[in-house]
C-alpha positions, -999 to +999 in steps of 0.1 A: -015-671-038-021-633-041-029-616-009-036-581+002-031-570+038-052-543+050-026-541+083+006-535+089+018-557+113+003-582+090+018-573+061+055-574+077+044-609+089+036-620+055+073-612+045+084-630+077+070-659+064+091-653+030+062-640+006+074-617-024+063-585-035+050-612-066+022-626-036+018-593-010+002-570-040-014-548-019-009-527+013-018-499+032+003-463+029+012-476+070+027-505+061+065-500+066+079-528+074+101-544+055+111-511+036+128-523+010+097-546-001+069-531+007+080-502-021+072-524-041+037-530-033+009-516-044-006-492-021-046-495-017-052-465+010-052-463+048-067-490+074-096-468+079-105-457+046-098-484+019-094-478-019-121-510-031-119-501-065-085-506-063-084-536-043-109-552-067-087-542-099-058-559-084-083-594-080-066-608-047-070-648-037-069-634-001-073-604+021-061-604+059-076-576+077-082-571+112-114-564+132-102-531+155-079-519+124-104-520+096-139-507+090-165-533+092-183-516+063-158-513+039-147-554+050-179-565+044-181-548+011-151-570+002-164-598+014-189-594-014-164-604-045-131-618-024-125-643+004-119-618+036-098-632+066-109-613+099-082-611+124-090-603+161-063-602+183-063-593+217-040-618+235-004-633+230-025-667+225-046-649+196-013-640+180-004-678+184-034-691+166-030-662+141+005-671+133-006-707+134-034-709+111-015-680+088+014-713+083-015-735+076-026-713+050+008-705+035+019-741+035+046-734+062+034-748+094+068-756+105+083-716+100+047-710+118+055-731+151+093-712+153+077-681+155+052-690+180+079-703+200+104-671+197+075-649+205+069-669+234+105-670+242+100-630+250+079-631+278+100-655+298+117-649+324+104-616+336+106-610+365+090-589+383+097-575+424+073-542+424+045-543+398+039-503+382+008-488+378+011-481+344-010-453+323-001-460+289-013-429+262-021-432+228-036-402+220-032-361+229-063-337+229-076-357+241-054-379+260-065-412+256-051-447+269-059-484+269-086-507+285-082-544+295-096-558+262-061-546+241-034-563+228-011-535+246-031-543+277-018-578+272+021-569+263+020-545+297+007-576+321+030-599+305+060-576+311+050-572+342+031-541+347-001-534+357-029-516+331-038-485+360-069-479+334-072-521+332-109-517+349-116-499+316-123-507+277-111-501+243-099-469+244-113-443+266-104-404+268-084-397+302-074-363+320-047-352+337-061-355+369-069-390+364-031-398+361-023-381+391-024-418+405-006-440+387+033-451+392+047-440+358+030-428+327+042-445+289+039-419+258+037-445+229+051-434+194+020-440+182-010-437+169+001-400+181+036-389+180+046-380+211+079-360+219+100-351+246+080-320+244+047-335+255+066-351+285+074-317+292+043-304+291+026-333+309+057-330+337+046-291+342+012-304+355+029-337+371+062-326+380+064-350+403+055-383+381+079-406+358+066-398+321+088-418+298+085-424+258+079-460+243+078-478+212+044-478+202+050-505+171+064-527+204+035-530+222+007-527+194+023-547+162+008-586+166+029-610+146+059-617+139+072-584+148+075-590+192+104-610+180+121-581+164+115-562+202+126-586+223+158-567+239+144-538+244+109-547+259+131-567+282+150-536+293+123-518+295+107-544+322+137-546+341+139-511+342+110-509+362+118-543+384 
């Protein structure tokens, strides 16, 4: 089978599984992981703007892409000539049935189930004495955080902190002010870079508040990659137990 992945976290789940660079033949220019085989695979744009001539030259059996990564007008023009997988994940029990049916597909139900098991395997035992308000940014200029209906919304209850913006959606813009009130504030690595220096910054107008950096891939990637993050999104909760 020849698949395309229009996601990172997918496509580094694919090789999880144990697919070549012979059956992943095409990926986004964000797919990183694992480097030394996605290099090999043919790159068919970004998440949000799609190469379809491309795509269509390279006559995929399957392509997994994802309902908040991917534009729904560039999917559905795939769906047009190729079988199209829609992902939606926004729980640790999506990522279950995603990694589930993914083994069904690929013939490797068993590998499927022993993922699903070290993924849950992260989450427990956490243990948690003082749940944190938690503002966790995403974006600069403007800030912008994370509502209830996430997958990082999901990975911060589950470790044991609270979403402060949890009475929110998607991914609304936030200002300073507004974070006046929370216990500590997360800078993830991405979608926007932050740096020590936008602690700094944030800290001159807080200078009171703990502003810390996080691995954004940690609490955004789905798949098989929370089994890769297991240590240190355990320190991380215990930090703040």
């Amino acid at each position: 089978m020849k698949i395309i992945s229009l996601v990172p976290s997918i496509t580094e789940t694919l090789f999880d599984f144990g697919l070549t660079d012979d059956e992943v033949i095409g990926r986004t220019k964000f797919c990183i992981h694992p480097s030394d085989l996605v290099k090999n695979v043919e790159v068919i744009g970004g998440t949000k703007n799609l190469n379809i001539d491309k795509i269509k030259s390279l006559k995929p059996d399957l392509i997994i892409a994802n309902k908040e990564e991917n534009e729904k007008i560039q999917v559905e023009e795939l769906m047009k000539d190729f079988k199209v997988w829609v992902t939606d994940i926004e729980t640790l029990e999506d990522n279950r049935d995603f990694i589930s049916e993914l083994g069904k597909t690929l013939n490797k139900e068993n590998l499927a189930e022993d993922f699903n098991q070290k993924i849950a395997s992260v989450f427990n035992n956490i243990k948690v004495s003082d749940r944190k308000k938690v503002a966790y940014l995403i974006w600069k200029n403007p800030y912008m955080t994370v509502g209830s209906d996430t997958f990082i919304n999901e990975v911060l209850k589950k470790l044991g902190f609270e979403n402060f913006f949890k009475n929110r959606t998607r991914y609304p813009e936030v200002s300073v002010e507004e974070l006046k009130d929370a216990d500590v504030i997360f800078l993830s690595s991405e979608p926007f870079p932050f740096q020590q220096k936008h602690i700094d910054e944030l800290l001159f107008q807080l200078p009171e508040k703990e502003i810390i950096l996080v691995d954004g891939e940690a609490f955004s990637w789905f798949g098989t990659h929370l089994i890769k993050v297991d240590n240190y999104l355990k320190r991380l909760s215990f930090k703040f137990s």
